[in-house]
N, C-alpha and C positions, 0 to 999 in steps of 0.2 A: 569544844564547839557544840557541844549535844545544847549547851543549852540554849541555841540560835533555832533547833530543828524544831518546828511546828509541829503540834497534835495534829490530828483529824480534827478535836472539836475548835479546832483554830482555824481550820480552811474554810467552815460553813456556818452559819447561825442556822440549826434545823430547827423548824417550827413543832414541836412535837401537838401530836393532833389531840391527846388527852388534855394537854391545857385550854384546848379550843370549847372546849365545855358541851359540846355537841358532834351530833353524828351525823345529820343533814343540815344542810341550807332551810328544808323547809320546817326546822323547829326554830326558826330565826324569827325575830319582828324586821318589815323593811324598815330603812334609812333613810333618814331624811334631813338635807342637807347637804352640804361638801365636804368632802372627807381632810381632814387636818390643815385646814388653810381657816385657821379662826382669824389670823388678821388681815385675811381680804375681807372675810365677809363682814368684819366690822367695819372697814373703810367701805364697802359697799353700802351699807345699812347708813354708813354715816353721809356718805357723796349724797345715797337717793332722798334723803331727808332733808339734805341743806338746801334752801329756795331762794339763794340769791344769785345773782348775774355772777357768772367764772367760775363754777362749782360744779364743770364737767368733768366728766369722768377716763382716766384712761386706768386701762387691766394690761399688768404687763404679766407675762410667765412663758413656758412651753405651753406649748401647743396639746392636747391631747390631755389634759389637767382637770377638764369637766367645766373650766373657767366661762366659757359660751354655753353650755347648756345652764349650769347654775346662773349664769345671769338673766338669761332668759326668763326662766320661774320664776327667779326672784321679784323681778320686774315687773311679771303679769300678775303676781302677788301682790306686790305694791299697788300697781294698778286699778287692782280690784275696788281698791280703799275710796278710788279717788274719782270727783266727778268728769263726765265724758269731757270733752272740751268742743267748742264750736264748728258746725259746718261751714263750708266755706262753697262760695260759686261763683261763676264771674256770667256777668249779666251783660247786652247791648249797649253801648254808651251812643246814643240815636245822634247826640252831639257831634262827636267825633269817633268813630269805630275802630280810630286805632289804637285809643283807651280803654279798652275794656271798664267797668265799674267791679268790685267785687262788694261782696255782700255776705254778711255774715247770720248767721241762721242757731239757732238752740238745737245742741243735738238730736241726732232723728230726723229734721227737718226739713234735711235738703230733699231726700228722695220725695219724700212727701210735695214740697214743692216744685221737684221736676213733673212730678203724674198730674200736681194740678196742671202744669200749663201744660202739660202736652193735652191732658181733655179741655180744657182752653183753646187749642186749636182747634183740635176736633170738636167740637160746639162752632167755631168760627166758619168751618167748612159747611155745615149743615146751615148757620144762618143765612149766612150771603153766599150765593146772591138773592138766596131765596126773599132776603129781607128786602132787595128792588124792583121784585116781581109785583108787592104789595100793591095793589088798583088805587088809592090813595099816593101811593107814591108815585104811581104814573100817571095818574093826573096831574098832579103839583108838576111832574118834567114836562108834561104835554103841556101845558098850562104857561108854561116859560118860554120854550121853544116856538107855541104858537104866539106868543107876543112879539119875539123877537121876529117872526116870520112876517105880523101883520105888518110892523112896524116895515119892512122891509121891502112886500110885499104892495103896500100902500105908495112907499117913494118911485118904485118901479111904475106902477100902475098910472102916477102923475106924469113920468117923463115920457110917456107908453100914448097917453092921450097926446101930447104936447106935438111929440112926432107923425102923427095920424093927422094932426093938421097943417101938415107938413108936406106929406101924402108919402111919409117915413113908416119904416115894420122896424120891430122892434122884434128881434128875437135874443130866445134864451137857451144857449145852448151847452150842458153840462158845467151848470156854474158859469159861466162867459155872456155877457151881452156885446149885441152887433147890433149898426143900422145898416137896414137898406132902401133906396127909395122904388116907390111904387108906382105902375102908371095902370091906370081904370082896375085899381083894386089887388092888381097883382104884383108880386116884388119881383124888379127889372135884374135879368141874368147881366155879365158883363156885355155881352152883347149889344143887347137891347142897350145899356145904358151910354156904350160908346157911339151910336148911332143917333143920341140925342143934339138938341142944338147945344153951342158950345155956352151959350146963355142961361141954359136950362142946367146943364150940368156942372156948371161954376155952381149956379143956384143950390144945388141937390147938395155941391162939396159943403157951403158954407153954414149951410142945417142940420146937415151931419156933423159938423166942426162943434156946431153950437150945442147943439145935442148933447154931446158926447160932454163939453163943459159943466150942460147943467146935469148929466147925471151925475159926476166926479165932485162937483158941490151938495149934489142933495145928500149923496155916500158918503160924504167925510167922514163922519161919527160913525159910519159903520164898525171899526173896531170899537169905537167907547160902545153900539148897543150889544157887541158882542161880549166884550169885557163883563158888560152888567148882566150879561145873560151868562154866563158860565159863572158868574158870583153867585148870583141864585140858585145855579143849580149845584155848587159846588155847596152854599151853604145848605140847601137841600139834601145833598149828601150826606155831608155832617152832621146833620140832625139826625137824617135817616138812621146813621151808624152809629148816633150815638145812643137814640134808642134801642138800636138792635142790642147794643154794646151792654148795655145797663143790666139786663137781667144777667149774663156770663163773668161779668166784673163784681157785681154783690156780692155773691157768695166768697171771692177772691179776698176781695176788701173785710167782708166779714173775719174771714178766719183768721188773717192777718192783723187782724187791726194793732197788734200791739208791735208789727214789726213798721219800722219806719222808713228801710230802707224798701221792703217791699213794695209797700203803699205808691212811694215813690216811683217805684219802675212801672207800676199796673196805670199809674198817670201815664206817666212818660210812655207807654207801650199804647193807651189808649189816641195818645196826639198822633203817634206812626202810624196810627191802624188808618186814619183820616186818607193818608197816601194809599198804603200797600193794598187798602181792601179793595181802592178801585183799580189797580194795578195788579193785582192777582186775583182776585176773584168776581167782580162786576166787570170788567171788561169784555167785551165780545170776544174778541181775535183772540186775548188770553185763554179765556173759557174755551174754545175750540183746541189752541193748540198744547193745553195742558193735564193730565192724568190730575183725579183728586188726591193720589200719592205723591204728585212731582209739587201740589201746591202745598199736600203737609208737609213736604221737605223742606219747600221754603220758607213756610212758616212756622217751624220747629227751627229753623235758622238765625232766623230773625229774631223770637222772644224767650226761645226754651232757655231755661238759663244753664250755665255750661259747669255742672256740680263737679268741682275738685275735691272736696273734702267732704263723706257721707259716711257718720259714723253710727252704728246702732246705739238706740239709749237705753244699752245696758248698765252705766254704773260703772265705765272702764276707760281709763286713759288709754292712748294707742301705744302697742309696744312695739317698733319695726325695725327689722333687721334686714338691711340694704348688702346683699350680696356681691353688688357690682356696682361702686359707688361712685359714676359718670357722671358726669355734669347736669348732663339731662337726666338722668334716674335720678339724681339730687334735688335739684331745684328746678324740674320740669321741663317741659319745652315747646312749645309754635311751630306746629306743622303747615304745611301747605298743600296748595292742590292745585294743579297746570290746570288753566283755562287760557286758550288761543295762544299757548306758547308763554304765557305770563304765570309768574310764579304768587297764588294768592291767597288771603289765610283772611280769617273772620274769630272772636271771641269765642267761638264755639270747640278754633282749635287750638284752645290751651290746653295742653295735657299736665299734671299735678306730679311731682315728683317725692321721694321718700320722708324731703322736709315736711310737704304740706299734710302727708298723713298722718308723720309723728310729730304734728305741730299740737303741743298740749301737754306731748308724753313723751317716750323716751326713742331715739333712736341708736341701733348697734353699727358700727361701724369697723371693719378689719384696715388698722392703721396703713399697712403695708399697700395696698390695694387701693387704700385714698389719695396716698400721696405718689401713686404711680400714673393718676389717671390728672393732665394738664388741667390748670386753671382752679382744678378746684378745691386744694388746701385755702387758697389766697381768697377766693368767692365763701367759704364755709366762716374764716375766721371775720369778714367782712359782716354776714349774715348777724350772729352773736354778738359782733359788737354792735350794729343797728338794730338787731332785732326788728328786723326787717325780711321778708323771704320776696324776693323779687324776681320774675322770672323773664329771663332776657338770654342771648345768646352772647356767650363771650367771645365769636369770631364775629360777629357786628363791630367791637372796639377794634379787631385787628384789621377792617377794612376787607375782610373775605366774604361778604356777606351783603351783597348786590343786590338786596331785592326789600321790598316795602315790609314793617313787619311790625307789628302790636307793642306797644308797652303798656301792658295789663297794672291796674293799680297795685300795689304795693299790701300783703297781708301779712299784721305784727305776726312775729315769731316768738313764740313760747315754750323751748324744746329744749330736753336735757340730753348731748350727746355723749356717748360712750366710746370710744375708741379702744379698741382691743389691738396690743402688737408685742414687739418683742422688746426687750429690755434695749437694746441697742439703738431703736427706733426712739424711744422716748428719752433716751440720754442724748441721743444729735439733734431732736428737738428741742431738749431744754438749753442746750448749746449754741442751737445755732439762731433759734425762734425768740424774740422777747417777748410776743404774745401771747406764745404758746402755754405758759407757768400761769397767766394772767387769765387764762380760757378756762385752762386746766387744772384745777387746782389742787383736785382730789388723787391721787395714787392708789391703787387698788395690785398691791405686789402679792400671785401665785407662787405657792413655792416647790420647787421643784420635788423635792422630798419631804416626807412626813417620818416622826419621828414613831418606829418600832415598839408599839409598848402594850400589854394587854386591850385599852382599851381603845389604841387603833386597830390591831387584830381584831377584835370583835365590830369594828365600826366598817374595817375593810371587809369581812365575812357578810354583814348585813348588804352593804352594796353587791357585790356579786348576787345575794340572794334578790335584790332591786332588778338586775338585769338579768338574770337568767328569768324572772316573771313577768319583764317586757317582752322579751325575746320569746317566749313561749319555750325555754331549756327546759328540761327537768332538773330536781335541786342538785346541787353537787356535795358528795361525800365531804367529811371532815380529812380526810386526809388529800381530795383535791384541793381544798381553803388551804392546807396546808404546804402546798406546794405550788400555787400562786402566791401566800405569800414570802415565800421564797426567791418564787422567780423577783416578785416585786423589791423586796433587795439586792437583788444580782443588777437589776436595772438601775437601783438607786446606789451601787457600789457601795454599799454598806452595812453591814451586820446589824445595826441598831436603827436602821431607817430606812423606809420603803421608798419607794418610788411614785410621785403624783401623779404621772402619765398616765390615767383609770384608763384610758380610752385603747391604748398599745394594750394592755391587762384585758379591757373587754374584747379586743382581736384574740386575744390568746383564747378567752373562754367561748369564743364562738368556734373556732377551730378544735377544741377539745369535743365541742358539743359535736360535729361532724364528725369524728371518728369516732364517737360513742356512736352515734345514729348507723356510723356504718358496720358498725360493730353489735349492733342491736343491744347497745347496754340498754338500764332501765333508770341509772342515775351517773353522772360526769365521773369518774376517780382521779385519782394521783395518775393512772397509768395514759390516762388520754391525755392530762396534759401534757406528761414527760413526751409521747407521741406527737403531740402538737407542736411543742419545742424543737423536738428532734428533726423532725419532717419541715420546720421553716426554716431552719439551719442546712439541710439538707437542698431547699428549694435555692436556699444565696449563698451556697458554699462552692458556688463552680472555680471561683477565685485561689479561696481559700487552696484547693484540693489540687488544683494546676501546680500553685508554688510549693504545696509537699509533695508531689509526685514527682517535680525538677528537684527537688534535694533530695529526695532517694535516689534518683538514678542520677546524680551527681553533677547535673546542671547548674546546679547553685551549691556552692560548698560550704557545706555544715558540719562539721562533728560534730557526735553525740557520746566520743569515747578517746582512751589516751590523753595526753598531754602537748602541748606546743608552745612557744616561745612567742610575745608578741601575736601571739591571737586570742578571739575572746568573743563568745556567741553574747552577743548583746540581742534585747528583746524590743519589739516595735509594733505598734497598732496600726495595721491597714483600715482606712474608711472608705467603702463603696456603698453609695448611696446610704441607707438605712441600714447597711449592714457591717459590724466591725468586727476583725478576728486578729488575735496576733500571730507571729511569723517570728522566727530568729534568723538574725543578722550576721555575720560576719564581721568583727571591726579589727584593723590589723595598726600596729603602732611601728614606727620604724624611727630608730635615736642614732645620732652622730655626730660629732663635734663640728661645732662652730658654737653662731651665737643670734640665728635665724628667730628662734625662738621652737614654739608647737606652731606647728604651721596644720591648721583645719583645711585637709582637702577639699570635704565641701562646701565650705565657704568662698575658695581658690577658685573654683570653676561654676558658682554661683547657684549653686543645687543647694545647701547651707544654710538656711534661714537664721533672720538675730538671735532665736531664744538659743537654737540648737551653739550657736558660734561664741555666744557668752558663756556654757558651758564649758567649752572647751577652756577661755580664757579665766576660768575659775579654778581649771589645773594648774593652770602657770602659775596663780595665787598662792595654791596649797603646794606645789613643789617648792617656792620659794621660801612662805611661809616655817614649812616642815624644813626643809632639808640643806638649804642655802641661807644660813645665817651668821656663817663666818669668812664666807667667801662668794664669789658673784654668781648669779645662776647663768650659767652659757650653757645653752644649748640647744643643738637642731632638732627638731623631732618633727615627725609628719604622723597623723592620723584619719585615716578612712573606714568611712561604713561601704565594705565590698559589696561589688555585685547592686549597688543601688544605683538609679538611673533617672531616678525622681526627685521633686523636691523633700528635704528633711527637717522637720523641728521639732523644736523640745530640749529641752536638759534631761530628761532620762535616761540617756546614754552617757551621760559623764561620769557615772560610776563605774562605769566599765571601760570605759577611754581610761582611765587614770589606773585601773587594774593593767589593762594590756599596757599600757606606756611602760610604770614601771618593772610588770615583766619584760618588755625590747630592753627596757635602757638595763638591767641588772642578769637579764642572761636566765632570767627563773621560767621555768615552762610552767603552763596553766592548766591544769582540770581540762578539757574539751568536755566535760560530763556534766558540763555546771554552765546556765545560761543564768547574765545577770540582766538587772536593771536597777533603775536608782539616781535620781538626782545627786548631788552634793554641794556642800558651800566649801570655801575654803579655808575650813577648820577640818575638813573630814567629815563631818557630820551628814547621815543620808537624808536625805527629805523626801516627802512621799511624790507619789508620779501616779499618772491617773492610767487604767486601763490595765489593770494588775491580772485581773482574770483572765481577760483575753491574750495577756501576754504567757503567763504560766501555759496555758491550755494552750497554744500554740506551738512551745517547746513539750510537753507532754506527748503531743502527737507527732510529733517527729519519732519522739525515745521511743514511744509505744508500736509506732511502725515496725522501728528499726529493732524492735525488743529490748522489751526493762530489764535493767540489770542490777537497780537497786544502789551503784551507784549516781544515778543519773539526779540531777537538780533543779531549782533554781532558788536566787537570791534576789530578795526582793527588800525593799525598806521596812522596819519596825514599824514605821507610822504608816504602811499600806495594810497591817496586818485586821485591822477593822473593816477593811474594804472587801476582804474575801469572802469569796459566793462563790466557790469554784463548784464543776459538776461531776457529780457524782463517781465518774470513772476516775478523777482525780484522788476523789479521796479516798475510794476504793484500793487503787496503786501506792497512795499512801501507809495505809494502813495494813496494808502487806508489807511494805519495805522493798520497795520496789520504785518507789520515788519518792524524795524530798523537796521538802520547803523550809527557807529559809532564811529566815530575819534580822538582817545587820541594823545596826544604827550608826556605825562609824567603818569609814572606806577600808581601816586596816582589819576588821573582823571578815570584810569579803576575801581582803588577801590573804586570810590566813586560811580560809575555808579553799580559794580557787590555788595558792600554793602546795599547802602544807606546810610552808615553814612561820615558825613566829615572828611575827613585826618588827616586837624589840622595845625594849623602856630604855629611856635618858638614866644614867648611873649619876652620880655625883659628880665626874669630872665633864657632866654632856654632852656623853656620849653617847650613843645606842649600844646595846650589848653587840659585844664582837659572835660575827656569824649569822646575825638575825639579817631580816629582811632589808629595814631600816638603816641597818650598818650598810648592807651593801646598794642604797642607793647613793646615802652618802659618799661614798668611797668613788661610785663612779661619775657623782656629780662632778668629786674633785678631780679625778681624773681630766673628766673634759672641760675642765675650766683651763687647768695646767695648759693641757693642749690650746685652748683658745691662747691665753697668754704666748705660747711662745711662735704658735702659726702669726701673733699678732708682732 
């Protein structure tokens, strides 16, 4: 069996610091680039380059991979190359104002056009009213007003005579004419007039009758002379204003002249002004009850046009990365403002959402986050296939949305989106989405690990040197590079390949950097980071430290020494949150005749998950396989993992179910010194199991509590022997002979190592050697078979 027990230089790949070619970080060149992920960044190079419709991008990988920051750059780098793309603004539609107009602008151009018209107002404040004050101009109104007065003033003055020889007064009292009749010049009180004869004052009725006829005919046309008098002065106005208008509008028109939509609205704004200027600024009562601040509001309301998209003309597509990607952070939104209890909104307040900024260029989006927020997977993929970015509210369609509200024109969409998520995200999406492949077309797959070899080491040494010079660190020794990247294969479970998680890696070397600082070093070492390590182990190991304190003092029962029958410390990975450690288990095997079968206790009571309970039924295979081929396999057997209270899975306990089974069922006592783990098919043969470190080290710390004795163990698969990164007390106890490790490929090398006795080979009559292991399973298979037969 010696040749199953591991070196030391088996448990570690040490990075020795002399092949690192250097002594600090700071005789390094920085890196630039991503560290071993060449086929994303060719799929990235390839996605950003392709310019046809469906050639959006999704980045799938872990998290913490550099994958968001490298696209980033990359992008602003592309960027760089390529021209701005167009401002965008939504303007007054004087037609209907619940259409917004937009209007599209040459980068640079919008801000520019917002400052002209807001000094467009302010020039309008200063003109008018001053422009009515003009002595010309009040002549031409006085000039109108008094015709219409002559004219008016003349028909009164005829029917004025008419009733004077009548011996009728005519008065005119605030706007109102009355008669009354008159005796020796003076107008008769009711008095006097009731005291008349009744002949005289029929008379007086019938003149007043008459009267009152012929003025209501000579007034008829009173509206038409009014009508034509407010035409005159209205066109009066409009001339006025359009002179005033003329010098404030040339220069607008000049600088514009090659924009057409502009042109068009300085018309269009010029015909409004005909109304608003006498309504906001010539009006009296206005003029009194208005601040010249409350009339640039209104008219910054009215014409300022409402800039969504204002990009500087540097030479740069936009690169934006939408953190919270809501409906409205997406594709904008129409706010409101309560007047008199009513809920009400003008072009001004359309607010521009992540689309309209990265309408041009690229926008980043976190998959998980878009498709958690309603409405708007189904609104995004609509968008890209119209090419269209419209901005409306999606609880309008659902009838929750009771109140009047804008639908702004409609501006193309030109944007290449990027979705960043997890590999299980975009495999439900190409599953369950038929769009989704059609949108998407490009893959951009991170890979978890990078492959261990010179000149990744030298590529992973330059990045840290990258960010200890953001960070403001000081450089790190060649023997700290050295024990990063160590760790970064402990993380990667791998001897020959690191770990792409940069980001966990630069956690570690900011916390090395802290206890160097605290430490007053002058450069990072191997020894702050083993501290850094130690100390965040220390910080999530309240778990860990709880379950080995209940197995020393006997709350959970472990051996770690002697023999027993039907038991067998099997190994298991705890996960609490971001932190995993292993723990040894207890598994006990109990056989007796019938014909029940292995009965999976946790399966029985529904703690048992599928992988762990096919495990199990892979023993049935290889018992049957191996050991019942000339007669029926009956038999009862139960198997539980003790003392567990939670759910379980995995196959890496079926190497040790099938160790403890056929010691119950054969009477052979077990190692208690020896914790295993290990998959198996049923052939025998062990298959690897993931979490090999954490599991050794779990059993370690038990022995090491409890005192090494040298012979204390554990067994683990041939095919996990690559994956070992164990730490350094491990291989220290190793290499004293104080604990082992040790590497099966097939179930009967575990048993020979957790027995002591030999398995056993088939002889020529196929048989197992009489006395071996083998022999005595068979023998009791047959045993309990007999017995089923005759119980039957």
């Amino acid at each position: 069996m010696k040749k199953l027990k591991l070196s030391t230089n088996q448990l570690i790949a040490k990075q020795p610091v002399k092949e690192l070619g250097f002594k600090s970080t700071d005789e390094l060149e920085n890196y630039v680039g991503i560290l071993g992920q060449e086929r994303a960044t060719s799929a990235i190079q390839f996605g950003v380059a392709m310019h046809r419709t469906g050639y959006n991008i999704y980045v799938m990988g872990e998290s913490g991979t550099g994958r968001m920051s490298y696209l980033r750059k990359y992008l602003e780098t592309e960027a760089k190359r390529q021209s701005p793309p167009d401002d965008w603004a939504y303007i007054n539609n004087f037609d209907n104002s619940r259409e917004p107009k937009a209007v599209r602008l040459p980068a640079g151009h919008g801000n520019k056009l917002q400052k002209d018209f807001e000094g467009f107002v302010d020039n309008l404040l200063l003109t008018f009213p001053a422009a009515f004050e003009n002595p010309t101009y009040q002549q031409r109104k006085s000039l109108i007003e008094r015709e219409f007065n002559k004219r008016y003033d003349q028909t009164i003055d005829e029917i004025e005579q008419e009733a004077l020889k009548r011996d009728i007064a005519l008065y005119r009292d605030q706007g109102s004419l009355s008669f009354t009749p008159m005796q020796k010049g003076k107008a008769m009180d009711e008095t006097e007039f009731a005291q008349l004869p009744d002949k005289k004052r029929i008379k007086f009725n019938n003149d007043i009758s008459e009267l009152e006829t012929m003025l209501n005919e000579s007034l008829v046309e009173l509206p038409q002379w009014k009508r034509e008098s407010n035409e005159k002065l209205q066109k009066l106005n409009q001339n006025t204003i359009d002179q005033a208008l003329e010098p404030l509008l040339k220069p607008l028109r000049k600088e514009y002249n090659n924009q057409k939509s502009v042109l068009e609205y300085l018309e269009a704004v010029k015909q409004h002004l005909h109304r608003s200027v006498i309504d906001l600024l010539a009006d009296d009562r206005a003029m009194e009850s208005k601040e010249d601040s409350t009339k640039r509001a209104a008219l910054i309301e009215l014409y300022s046009p409402n800039l969504v998209v204002a990009l500087e003309d540097n030479g740069a597509a936009p690169v934006i990365y939408e953190s919270h990607p809501s409906y409205k952070n997406l594709f904008g939104r129409i706010e409101y403002a309560s007047e008199m209890g009513a809920l009400v909104t003008n072009y001004r307040q359309i607010c521009p959402g992540s689309l309209h900024q990265a309408n041009g260029g690229y926008l980043l989006l976190d998959a998980n986050k878009l498709l958690e927020e309603p409405f708007v997977w189904e609104a995004l993929k609509r968008a890209l296939k119209e090419k269209q970015l419209k901005i409306e509210s999606p609880y309008a369609e659902l009838g929750m949305l009771n109140t009047i509200t804008l639908n702004p024109e409609e501006i193309p969409l030109n944007v290449k989106i990027i979705l960043v998520g997890s590999r299980d995200i975009y495999y439900v999406l190409q599953q369950l989405d038929p769009d989704f492949h059609e949108m998407f077309r490009v893959l951009v797959d991170f890979d978890d690990r990078i492959v261990r070899d010179p000149d990744s080491v030298q590529a992973f040494s330059q990045l840290l040197k990258n960010r200890a010079d953001d960070e403001g660190y000081p450089p790190l020794t060649a023997s700290a590079v050295s024990r990063m990247v160590e760790q970064s294969s402990r993380m990667a479970e791998h001897q020959r390949e690191m770990s792409a998680k940069i980001g966990d890696l630069f956690d570690l070397l900011a916390e090395a950097d802290f206890i160097r600082r605290m430490g007053r070093g002058r450069k990072i070492n191997h020894e702050h980071v083993d501290r850094a390590i130690a100390a965040k182990a220390e910080r999530t190991g309240r778990v860990s430290k709880q379950i080995l304190d209940e197995m020393l003092e006997g709350s959970i029962l472990i051996d770690s020494e002697g023999e027993k029958v039907g038991k067998i410390n099997g190994l298991t990975v705890l996960t609490i949150g971001d932190t995993s450690f292993g723990s040894p288990a207890r598994i006990t095997a109990a056989v007796y005749p019938g014909s029940q079968g292995i009965v999976d206790i946790e399966r029985e009571v529904q703690l048992g998950q599928a992988i762990h309970s096919k495990g199990v039924m892979i023993i049935s295979g290889y018992l049957g396989n191996k050991y019942a081929q000339k007669f029926p396999l009956a038999i009862s057997a139960s198997l539980a993992m003790e003392q567990s209270y939670g759910y379980i899975d995995g196959d890496s306990a079926s190497l040790a179910e099938l160790c403890c089974l056929i010691s119950a069922l054969t009477d052979t006592p077990i190692k208690q010194s020896f914790a295993v783990t290990g998959s198996m098919n049923q052939y025998g043969e062990v298959q690897a199991i993931g979490g090999v470190n954490e599991k050794i080290e779990g059993f370690f710390d038990l022995c090491a509590a409890r005192g090494l004795t040298g012979d204390q163990g554990v067994i683990i698969p041939a095919a996990n022997v690559r994956n070992l990164m164990l730490h350094q007390k491990v291989v220290d106890a190793v290499r004293a002979k104080q604990f082992s490790v040790y590497a099966v490929s097939h179930a009967e090398e575990a048993l020979e190592l957790l027995t002591g006795c030999k398995p056993g080979n088939l002889n020529s009559k196929n048989e197992y050697t009489k006395g071996s292991l083998n022999y005595k399973v068979v023998n009791r298979l047959k045993e309990i078979s007999e017995l089923s037969k005759e119980g039957s």
